[in-house]
Backbone bond lengths (Angstrom), bond angles and torsions (degrees), N, CA, C in turn:
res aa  C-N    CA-C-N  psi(-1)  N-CA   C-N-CA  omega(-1)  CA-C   N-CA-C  phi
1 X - - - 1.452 - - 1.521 109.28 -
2 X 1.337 121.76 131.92 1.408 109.34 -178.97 1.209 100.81 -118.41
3 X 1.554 101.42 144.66 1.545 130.89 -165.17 1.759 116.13 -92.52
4 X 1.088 132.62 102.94 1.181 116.60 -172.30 1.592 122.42 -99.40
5 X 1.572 96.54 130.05 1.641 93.85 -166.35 1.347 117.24 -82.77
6 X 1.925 112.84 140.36 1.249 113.65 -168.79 1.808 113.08 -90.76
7 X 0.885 125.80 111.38 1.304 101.05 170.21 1.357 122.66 -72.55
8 X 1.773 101.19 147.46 1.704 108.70 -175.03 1.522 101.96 -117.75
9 X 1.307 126.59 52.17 1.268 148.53 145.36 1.442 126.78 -62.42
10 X 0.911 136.60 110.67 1.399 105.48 -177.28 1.535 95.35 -146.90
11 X 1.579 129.79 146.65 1.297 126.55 -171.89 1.949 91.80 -83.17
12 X 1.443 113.93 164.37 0.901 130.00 152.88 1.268 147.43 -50.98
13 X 2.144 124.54 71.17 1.412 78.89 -152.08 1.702 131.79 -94.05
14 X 1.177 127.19 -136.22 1.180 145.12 -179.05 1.497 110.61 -47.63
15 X 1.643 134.61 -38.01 1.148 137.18 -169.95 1.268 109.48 -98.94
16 X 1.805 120.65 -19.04 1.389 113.12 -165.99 1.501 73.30 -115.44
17 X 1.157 171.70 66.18 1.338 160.25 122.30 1.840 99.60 -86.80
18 X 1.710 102.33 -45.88 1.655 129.43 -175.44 1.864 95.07 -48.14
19 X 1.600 94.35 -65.32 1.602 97.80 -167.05 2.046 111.61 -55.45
20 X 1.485 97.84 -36.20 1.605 86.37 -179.72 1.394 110.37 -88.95
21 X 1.191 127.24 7.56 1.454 119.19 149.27 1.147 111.72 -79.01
22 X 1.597 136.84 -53.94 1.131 128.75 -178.21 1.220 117.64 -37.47
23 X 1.799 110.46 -46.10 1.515 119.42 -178.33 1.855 122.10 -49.93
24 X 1.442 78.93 -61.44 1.483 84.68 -176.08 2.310 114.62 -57.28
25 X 1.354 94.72 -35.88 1.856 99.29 177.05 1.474 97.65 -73.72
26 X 1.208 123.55 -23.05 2.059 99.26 175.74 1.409 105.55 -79.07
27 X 1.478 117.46 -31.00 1.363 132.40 -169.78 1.742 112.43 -62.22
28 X 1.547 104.66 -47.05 1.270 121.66 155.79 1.747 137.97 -47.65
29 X 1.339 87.89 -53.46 1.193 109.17 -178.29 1.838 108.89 -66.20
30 X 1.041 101.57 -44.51 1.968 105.10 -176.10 2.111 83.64 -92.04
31 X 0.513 131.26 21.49 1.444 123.37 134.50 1.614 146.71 -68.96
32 X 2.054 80.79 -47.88 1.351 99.98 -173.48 1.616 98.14 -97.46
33 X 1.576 118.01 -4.86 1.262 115.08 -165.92 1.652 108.35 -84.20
34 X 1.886 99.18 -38.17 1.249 117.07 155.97 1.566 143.74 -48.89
35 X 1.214 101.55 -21.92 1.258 111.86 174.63 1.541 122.32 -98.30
36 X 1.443 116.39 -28.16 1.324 142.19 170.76 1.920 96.19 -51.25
37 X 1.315 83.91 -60.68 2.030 99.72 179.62 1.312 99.73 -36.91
38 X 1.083 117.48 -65.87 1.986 129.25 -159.31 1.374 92.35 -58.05
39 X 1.566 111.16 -49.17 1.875 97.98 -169.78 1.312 110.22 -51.76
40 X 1.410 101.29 -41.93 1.695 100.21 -144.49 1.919 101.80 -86.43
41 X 1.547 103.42 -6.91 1.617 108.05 169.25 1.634 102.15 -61.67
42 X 1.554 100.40 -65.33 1.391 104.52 -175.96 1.305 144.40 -44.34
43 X 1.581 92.76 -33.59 1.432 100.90 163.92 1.382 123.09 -85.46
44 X 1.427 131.19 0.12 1.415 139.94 -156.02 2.088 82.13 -104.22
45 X 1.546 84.98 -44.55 1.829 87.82 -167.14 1.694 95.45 -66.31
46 X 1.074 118.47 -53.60 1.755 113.19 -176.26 1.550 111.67 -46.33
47 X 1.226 129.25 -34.58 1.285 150.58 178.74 1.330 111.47 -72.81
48 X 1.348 122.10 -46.09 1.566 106.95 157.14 1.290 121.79 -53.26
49 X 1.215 98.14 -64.77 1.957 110.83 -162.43 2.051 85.64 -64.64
50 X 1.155 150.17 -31.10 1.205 117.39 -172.47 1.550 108.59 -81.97
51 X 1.970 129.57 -5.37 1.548 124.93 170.20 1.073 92.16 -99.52
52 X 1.327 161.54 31.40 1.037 151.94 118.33 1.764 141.44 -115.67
53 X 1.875 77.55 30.02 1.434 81.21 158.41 1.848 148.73 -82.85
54 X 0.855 128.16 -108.22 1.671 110.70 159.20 1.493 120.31 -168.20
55 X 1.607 95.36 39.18 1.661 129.42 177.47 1.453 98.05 -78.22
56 X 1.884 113.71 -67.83 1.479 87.80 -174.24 1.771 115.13 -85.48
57 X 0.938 115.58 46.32 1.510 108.08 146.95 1.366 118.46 -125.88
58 X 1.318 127.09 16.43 1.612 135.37 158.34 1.550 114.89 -79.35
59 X 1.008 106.06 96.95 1.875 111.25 171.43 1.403 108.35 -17.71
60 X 1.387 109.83 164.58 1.652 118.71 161.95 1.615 113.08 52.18
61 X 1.138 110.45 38.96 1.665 116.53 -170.64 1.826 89.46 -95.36
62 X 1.649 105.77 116.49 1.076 111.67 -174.27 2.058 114.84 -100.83
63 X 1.076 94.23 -25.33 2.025 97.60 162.34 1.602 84.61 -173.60
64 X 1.717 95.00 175.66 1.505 114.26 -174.43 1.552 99.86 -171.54
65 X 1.725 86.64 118.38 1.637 93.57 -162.49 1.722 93.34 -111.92
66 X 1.142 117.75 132.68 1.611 106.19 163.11 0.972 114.49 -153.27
67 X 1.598 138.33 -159.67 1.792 115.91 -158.41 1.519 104.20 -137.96
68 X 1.413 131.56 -14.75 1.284 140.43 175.81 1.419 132.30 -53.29
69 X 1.666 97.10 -45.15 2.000 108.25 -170.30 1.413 102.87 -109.95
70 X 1.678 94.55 126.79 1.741 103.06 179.27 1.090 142.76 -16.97
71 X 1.368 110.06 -39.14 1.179 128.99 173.81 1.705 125.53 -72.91
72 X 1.594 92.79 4.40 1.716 84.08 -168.36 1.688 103.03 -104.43
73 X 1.477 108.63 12.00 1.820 95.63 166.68 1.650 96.63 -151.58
74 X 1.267 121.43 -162.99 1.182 122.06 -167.41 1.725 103.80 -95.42
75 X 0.944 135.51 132.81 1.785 140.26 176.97 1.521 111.28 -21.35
76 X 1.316 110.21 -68.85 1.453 114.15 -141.77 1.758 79.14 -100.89
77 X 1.479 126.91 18.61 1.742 115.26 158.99 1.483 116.60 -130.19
78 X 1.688 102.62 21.15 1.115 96.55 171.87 1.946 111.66 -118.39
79 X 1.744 94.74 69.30 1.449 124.13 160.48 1.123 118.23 -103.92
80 X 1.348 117.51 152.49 1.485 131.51 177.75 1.340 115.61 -55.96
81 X 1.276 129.60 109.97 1.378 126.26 -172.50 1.609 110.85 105.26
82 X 1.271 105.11 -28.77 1.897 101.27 -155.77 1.599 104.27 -65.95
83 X 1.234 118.01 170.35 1.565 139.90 176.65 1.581 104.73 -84.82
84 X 1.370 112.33 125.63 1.617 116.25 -173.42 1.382 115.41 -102.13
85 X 1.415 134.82 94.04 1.518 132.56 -153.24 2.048 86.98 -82.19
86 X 1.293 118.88 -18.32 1.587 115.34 -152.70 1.519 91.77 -127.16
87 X 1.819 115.34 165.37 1.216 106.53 141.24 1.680 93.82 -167.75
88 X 1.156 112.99 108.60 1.374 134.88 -167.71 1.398 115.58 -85.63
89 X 2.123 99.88 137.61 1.353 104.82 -158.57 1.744 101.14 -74.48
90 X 1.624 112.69 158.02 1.446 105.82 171.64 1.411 96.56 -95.37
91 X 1.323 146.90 26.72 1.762 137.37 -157.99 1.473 91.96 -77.79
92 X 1.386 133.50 113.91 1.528 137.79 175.23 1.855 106.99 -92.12
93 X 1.589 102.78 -5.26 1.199 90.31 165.37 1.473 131.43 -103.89
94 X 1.717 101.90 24.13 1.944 87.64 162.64 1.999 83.95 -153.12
95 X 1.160 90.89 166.39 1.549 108.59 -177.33 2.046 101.03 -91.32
96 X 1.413 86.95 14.40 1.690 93.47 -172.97 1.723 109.94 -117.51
97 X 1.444 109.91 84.14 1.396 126.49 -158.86 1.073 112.43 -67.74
98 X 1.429 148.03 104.63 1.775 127.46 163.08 0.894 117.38 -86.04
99 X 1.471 119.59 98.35 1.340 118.01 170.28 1.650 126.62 -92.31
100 X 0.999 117.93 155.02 1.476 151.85 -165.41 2.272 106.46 -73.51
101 X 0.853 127.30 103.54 1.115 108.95 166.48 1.740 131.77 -158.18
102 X 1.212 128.91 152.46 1.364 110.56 -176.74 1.073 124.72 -85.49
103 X 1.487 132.72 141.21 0.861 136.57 -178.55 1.404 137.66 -88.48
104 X 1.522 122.47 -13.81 1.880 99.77 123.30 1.796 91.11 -133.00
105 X 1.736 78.23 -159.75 1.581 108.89 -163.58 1.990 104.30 -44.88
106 X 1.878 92.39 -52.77 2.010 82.31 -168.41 1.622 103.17 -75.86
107 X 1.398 117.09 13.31 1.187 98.65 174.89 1.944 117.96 -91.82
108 X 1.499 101.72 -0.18 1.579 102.22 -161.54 1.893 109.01 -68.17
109 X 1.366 117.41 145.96 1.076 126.18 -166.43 1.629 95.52 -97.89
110 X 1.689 136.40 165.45 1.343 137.02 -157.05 1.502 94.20 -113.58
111 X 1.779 113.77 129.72 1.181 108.06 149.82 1.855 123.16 -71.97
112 X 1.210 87.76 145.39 2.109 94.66 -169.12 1.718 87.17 -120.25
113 X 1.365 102.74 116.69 1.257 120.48 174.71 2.138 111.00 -55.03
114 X 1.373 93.47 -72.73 1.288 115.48 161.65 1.471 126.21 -85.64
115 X 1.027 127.66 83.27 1.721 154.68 176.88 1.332 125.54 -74.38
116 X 1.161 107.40 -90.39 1.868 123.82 -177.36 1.030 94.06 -129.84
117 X 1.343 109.92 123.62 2.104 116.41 158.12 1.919 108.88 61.49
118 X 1.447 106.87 24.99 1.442 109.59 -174.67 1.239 109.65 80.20
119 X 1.350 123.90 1.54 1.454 94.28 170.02 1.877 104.70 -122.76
120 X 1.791 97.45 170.54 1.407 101.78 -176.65 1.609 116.63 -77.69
121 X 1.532 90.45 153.46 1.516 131.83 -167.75 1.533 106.18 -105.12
122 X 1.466 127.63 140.77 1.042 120.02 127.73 1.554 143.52 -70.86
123 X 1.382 126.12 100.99 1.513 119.63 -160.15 1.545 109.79 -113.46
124 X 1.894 101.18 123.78 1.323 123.73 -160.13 1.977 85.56 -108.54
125 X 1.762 99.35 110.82 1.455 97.84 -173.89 1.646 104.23 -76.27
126 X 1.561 135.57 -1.52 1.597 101.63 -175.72 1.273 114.35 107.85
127 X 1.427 104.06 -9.14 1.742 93.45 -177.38 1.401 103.95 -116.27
128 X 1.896 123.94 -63.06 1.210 98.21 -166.60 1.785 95.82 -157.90
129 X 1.344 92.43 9.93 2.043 113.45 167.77 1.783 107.33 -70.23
130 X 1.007 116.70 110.66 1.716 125.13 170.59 1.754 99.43 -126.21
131 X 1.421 107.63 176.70 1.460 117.26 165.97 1.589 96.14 -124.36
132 X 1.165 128.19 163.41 1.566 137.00 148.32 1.308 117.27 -108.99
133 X 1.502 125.31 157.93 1.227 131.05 -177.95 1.590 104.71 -133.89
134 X 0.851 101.11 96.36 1.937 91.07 -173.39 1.814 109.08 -93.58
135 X 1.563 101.96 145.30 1.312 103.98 176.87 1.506 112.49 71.83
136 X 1.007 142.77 2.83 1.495 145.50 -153.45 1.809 115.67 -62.81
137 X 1.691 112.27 -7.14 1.065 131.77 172.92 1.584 126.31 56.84
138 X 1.048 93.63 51.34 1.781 120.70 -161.41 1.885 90.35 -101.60
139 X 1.313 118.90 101.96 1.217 115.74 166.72 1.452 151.84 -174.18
140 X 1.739 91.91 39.08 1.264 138.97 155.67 1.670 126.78 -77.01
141 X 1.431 106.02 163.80 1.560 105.42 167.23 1.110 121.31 -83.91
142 X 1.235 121.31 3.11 1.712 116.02 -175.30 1.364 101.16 -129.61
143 X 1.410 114.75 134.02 1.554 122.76 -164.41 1.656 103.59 -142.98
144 X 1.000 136.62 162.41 1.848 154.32 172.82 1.504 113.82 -162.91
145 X 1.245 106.38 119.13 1.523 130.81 -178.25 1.154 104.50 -118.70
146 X 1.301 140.40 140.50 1.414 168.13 138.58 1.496 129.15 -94.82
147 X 0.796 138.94 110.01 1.632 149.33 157.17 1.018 147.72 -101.13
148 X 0.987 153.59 152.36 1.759 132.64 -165.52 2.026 76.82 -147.00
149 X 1.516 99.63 120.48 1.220 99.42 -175.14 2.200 110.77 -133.75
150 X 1.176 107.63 156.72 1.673 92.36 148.99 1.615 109.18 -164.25
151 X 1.487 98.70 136.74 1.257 109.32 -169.35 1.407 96.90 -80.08
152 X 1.756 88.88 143.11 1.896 101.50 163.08 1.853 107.15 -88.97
153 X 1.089 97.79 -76.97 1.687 73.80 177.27 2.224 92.95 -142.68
154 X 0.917 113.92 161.30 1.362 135.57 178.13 2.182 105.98 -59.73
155 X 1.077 93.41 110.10 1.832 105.38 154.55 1.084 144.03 -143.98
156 X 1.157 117.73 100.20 1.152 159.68 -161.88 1.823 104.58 40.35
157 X 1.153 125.46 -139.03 1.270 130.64 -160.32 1.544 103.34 -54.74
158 X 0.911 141.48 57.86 1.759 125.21 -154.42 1.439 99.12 -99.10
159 X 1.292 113.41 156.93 1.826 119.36 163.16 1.390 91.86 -145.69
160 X 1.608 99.84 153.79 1.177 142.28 -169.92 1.793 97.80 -64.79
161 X 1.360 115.56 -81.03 1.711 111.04 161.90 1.467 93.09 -123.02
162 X 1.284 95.64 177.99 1.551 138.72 166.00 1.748 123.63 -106.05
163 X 1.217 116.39 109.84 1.824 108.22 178.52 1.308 106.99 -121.63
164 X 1.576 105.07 107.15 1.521 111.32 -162.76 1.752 119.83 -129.43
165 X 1.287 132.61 126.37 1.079 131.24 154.77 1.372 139.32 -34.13
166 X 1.515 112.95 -10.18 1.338 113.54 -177.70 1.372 137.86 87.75
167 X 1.375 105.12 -16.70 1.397 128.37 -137.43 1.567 109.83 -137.28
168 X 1.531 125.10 -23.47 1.490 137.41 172.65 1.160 96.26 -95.78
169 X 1.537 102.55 169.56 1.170 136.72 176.22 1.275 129.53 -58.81
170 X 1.448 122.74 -28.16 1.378 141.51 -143.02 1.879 111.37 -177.41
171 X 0.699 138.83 99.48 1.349 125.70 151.38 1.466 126.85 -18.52
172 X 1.390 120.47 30.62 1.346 140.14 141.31 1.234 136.16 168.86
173 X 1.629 94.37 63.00 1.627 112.29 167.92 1.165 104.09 -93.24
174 X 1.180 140.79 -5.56 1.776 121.90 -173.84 1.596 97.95 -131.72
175 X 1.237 97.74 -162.86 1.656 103.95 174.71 1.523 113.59 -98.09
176 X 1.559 114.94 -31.17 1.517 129.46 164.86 1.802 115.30 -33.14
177 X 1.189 99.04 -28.48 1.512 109.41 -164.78 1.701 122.11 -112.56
178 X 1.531 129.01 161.08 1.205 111.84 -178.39 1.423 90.03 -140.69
179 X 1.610 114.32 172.07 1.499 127.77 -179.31 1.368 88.91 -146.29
180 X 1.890 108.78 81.62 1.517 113.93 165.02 1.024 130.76 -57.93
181 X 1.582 136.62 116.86 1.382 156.25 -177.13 1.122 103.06 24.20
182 X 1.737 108.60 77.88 1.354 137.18 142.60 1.281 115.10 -30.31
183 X 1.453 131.42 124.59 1.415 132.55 171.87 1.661 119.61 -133.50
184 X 1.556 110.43 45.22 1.005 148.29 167.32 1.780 118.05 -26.48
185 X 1.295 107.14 -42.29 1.852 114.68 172.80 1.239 99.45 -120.59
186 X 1.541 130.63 -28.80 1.373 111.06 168.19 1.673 90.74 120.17
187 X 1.264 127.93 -37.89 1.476 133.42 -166.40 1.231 107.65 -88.80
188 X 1.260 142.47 -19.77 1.354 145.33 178.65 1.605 100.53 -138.22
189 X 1.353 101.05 178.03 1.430 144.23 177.76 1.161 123.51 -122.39
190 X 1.491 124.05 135.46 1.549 120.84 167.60 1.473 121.89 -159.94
191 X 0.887 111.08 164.47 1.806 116.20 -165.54 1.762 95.13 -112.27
192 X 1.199 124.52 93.41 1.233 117.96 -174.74 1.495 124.93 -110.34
193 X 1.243 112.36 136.39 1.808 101.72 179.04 1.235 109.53 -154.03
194 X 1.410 157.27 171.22 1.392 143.96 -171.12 1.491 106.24 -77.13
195 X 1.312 119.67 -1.16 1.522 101.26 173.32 1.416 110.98 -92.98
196 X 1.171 138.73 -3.99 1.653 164.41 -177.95 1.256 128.45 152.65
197 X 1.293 101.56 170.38 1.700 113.21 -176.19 1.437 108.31 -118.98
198 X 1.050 131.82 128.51 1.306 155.29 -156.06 1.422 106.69 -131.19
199 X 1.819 122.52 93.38 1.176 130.82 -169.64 1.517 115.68 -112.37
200 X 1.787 135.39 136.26 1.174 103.19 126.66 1.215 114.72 -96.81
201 X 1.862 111.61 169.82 0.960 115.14 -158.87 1.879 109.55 -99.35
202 X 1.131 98.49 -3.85 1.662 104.90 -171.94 1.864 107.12 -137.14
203 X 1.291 113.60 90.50 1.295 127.35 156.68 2.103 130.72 -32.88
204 X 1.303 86.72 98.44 1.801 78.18 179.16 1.685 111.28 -32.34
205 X 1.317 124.80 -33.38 1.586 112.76 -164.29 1.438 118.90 115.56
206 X 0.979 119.79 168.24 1.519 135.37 172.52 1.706 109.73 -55.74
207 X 0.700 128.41 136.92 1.863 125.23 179.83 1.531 119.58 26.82
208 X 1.046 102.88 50.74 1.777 133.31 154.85 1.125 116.56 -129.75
209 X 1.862 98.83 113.24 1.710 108.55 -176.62 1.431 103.28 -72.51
210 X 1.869 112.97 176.05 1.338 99.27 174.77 1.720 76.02 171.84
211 X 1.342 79.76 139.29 1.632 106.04 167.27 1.693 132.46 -80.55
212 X 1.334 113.29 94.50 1.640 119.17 -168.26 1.750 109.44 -96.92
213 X 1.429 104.74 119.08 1.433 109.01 170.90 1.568 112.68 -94.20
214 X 1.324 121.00 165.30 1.467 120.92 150.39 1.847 113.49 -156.23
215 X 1.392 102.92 127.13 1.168 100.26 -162.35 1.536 97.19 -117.23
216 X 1.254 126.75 107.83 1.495 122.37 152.28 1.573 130.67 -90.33
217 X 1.439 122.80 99.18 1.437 124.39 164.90 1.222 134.57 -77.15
218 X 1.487 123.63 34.43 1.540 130.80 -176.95 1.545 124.60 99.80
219 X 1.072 101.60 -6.03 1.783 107.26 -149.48 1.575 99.74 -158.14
220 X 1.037 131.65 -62.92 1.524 139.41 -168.32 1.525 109.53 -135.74
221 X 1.415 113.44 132.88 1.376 125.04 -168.42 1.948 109.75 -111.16
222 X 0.985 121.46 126.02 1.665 107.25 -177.99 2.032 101.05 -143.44
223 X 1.568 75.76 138.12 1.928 89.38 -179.91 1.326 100.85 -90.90
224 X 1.397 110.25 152.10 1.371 107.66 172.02 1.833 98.32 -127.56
225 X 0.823 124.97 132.06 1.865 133.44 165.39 1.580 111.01 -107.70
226 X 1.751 89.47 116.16 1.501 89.07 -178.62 1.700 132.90 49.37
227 X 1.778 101.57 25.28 1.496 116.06 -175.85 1.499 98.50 91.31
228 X 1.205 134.20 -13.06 1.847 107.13 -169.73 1.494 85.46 -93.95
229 X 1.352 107.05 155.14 1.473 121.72 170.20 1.841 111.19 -105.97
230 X 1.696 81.45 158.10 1.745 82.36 -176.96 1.636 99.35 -99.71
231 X 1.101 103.47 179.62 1.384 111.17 179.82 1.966 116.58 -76.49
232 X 1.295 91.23 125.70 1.305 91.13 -156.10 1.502 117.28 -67.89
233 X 1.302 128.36 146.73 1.566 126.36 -137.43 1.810 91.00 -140.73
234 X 1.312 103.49 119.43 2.203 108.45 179.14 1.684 92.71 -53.50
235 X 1.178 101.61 154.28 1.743 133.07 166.88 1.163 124.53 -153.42
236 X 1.138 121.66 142.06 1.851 111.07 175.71 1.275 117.83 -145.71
237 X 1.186 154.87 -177.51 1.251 134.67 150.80 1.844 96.72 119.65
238 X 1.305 101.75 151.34 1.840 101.91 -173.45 2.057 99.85 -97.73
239 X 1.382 87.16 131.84 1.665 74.00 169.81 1.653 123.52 -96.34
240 X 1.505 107.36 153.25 1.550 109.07 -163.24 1.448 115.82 -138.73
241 X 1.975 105.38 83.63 1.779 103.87 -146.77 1.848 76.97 -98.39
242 X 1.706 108.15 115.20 1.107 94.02 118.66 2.019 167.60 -39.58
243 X 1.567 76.90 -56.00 1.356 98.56 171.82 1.289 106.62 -134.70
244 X 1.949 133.58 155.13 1.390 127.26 141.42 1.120 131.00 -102.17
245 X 1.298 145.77 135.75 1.704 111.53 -171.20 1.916 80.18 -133.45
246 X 1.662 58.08 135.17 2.014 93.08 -178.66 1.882 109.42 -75.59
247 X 1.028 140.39 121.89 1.213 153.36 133.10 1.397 96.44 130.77
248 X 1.009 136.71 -15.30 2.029 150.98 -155.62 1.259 113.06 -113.96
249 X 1.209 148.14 142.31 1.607 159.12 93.66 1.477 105.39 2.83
250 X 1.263 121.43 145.36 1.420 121.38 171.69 2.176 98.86 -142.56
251 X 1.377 93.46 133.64 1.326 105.16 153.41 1.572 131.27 -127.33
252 X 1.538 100.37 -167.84 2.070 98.92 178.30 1.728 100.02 -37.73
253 X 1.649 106.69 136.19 1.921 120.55 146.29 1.603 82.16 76.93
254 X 1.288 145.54 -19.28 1.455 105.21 142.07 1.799 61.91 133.16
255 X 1.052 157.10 65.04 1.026 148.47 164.25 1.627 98.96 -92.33
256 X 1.538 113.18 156.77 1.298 107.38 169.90 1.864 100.35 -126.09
257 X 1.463 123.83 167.36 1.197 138.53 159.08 1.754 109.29 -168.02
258 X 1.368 100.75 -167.06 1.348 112.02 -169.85 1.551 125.45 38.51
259 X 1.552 84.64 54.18 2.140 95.94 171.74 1.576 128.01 -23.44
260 X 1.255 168.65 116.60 1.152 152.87 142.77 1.383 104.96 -69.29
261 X 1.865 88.05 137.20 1.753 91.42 -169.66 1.445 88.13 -119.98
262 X 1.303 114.17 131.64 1.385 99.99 -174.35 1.787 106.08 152.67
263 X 1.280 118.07 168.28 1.614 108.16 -175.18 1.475 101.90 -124.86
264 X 1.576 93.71 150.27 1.471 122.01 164.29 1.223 128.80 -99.48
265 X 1.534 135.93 99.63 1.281 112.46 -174.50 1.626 99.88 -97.66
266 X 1.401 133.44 -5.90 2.020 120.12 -169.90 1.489 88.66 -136.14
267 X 1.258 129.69 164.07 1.323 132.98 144.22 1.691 92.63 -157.08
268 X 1.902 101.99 148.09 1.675 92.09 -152.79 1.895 75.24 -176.68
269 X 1.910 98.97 98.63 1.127 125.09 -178.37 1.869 112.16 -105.94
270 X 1.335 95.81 123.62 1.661 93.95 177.83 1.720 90.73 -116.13
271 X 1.494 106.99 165.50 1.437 126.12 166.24 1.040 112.50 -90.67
272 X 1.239 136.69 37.69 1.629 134.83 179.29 1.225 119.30 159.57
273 X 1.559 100.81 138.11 1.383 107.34 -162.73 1.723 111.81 -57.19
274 X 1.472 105.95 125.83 1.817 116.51 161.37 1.476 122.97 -66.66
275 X 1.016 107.62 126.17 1.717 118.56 177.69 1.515 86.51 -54.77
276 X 1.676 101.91 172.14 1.360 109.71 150.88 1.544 152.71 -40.58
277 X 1.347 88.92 -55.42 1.645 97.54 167.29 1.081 107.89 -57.26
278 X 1.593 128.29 -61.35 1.432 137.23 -174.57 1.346 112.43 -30.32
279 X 1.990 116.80 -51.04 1.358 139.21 -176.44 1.612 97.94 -55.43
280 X 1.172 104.49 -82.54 1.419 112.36 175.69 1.617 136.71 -24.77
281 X 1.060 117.04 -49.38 1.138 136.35 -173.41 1.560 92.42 -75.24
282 X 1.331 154.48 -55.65 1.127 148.89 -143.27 1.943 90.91 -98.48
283 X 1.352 107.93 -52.42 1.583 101.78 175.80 1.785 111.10 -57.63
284 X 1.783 119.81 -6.74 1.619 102.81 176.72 1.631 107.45 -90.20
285 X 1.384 90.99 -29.21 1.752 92.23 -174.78 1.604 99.33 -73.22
286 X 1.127 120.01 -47.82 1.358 100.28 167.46 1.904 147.13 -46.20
287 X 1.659 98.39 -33.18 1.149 124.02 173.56 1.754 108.03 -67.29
288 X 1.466 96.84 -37.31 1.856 101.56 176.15 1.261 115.81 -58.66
289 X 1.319 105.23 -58.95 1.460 132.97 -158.96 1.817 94.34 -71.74
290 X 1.149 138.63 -71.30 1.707 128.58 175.92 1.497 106.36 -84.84
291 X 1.312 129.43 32.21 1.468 111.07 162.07 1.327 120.94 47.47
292 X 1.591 116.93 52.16 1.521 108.04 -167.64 1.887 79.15 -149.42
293 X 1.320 95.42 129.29 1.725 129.26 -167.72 1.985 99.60 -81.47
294 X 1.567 103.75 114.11 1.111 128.20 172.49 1.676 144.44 -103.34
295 X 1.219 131.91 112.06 1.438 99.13 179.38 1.250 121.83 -86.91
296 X 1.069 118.90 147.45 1.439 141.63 -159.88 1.438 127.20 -125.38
């Protein structure tokens, strides 16, 4: 008797090809739907903890720039990639805003959706993107800066900002003036101005965030990275910032050089030096808020 063999081959057709596409695009889709979720937690959670942090109840809060709450750039430029003509102070304690902005088109710095710890950065590429701050009314001897920063890679003489009188030679020939966290060899940091230099001596690196303080009280100036302090270094002299310009070097007639390439997600200026606690307390909410490990 001969047996005839059936084959159980069968091509795929037209309706079950339909269903495993369907499969795989829902499968896709709650992937990308899932992940969208996580951003938009993270940023909702960064957005709490930065209105209830404990910046505006520290006296002498002179601007407060950060990148999370709507209000801190203009709508239709706060896309991934886009050019930032603005970047607006959050200071809730005066109706007298200093805001941050470039002064033309090739100067605009990139909003970075995804930055530090998932959230957005302002990123100053190195070539010829700065912000200005005019008038910012900085002009006392006692000063505190905060930043939440991370370098992309080191070029050449670069500083973080410039706080300048207008009127010297250099962004730190006098005492009027500062050369914010100079990164000059690339291995350290320093806050430099002719009344002293204020160093650390060992640089987190290329794309390692990290939290940089600098506190001047009249007399002695000290950095802190990520809570460690540097060795504290004499200063004297009243400072008198006309202008600051964010990511750039500044010299005589308004010249700019020494690009910082690299992102900013906080910058958060008081007129007078913060006690400890004061220090502290703003470097934990910060440490919460970008996920970047502090001592305390």
């Amino acid at each position: 008797m001969t047996i005839k063999k059936i084959k159980n081959n069968k091509a795929f057709s037209l309706i079950e090809l339909s269903i495993v596409i369907l499969i795989i695009g829902i499968l896709v889709a709650g992937v990308t739907s899932s992940s969208r979720l996580v951003k938009r937690m993270k940023l909702v959670t960064a957005q709490n903890i930065t209105n209830s942090s404990p910046i505006s109840t520290i006296k002498d809060l002179v601007f407060w720039y950060e990148t999370t709450l709507e209000r801190s750039f203009i709508d239709s430029e706060e896309q991934d990639n886009s050019d930032l003509s603005f970047w607006y102070d959050n200071n809730i304690q005066t109706t007298n805003k200093i805001n941050a902005y470039a002064p033309a088109v090739q100067n605009r710095p990139k909003f970075i959706e995804n930055g530090i710890n998932g959230l957005p950065v302002v990123r100053f590429l190195g070539v010829d993107d700065f912000m200005l701050i005019n008038n910012p009314g900085i002009t006392m001897n006692q000063l505190t800066y905060i930043f939440v920063l991370k370098r992309i890679q080191i070029s050449g003489e670069t500083s973080v900002f410039s706080g300048v009188n207008l009127t010297a030679s250099t962004d730190y020939d006098n005492n009027e003036n500062i050369c914010g966290f100079y990164e000059g060899s690339g291995a350290n940091i320093s806050a430099y101005r002719a009344g002293g230099l204020s160093q650390i001596n060992s640089h987190p690196g290329n794309n390692v965030p990290y939290i940089i303080s600098s506190v001047f009280n009249g007399s002695t100036n000290i950095l802190y990275l990520n809570g460690n302090p540097s060795t504290p270094v004499a200063s004297s002299g009243n400072f008198n910032f006309r202008a600051i310009y964010l990511g750039v070097r500044w010299a005589l007639s308004g010249q700019t050089w020494g690009y910082y390439n690299g992102d900013i997600a906080e910058i958060i200026f008081f007129n007078r030096a913060l006690n400890t606690e004061e220090r502290k307390a703003v470097e934990v909410y910060l440490s919460k808020k970008y996920a970047i490990k502090i001592t305390s």
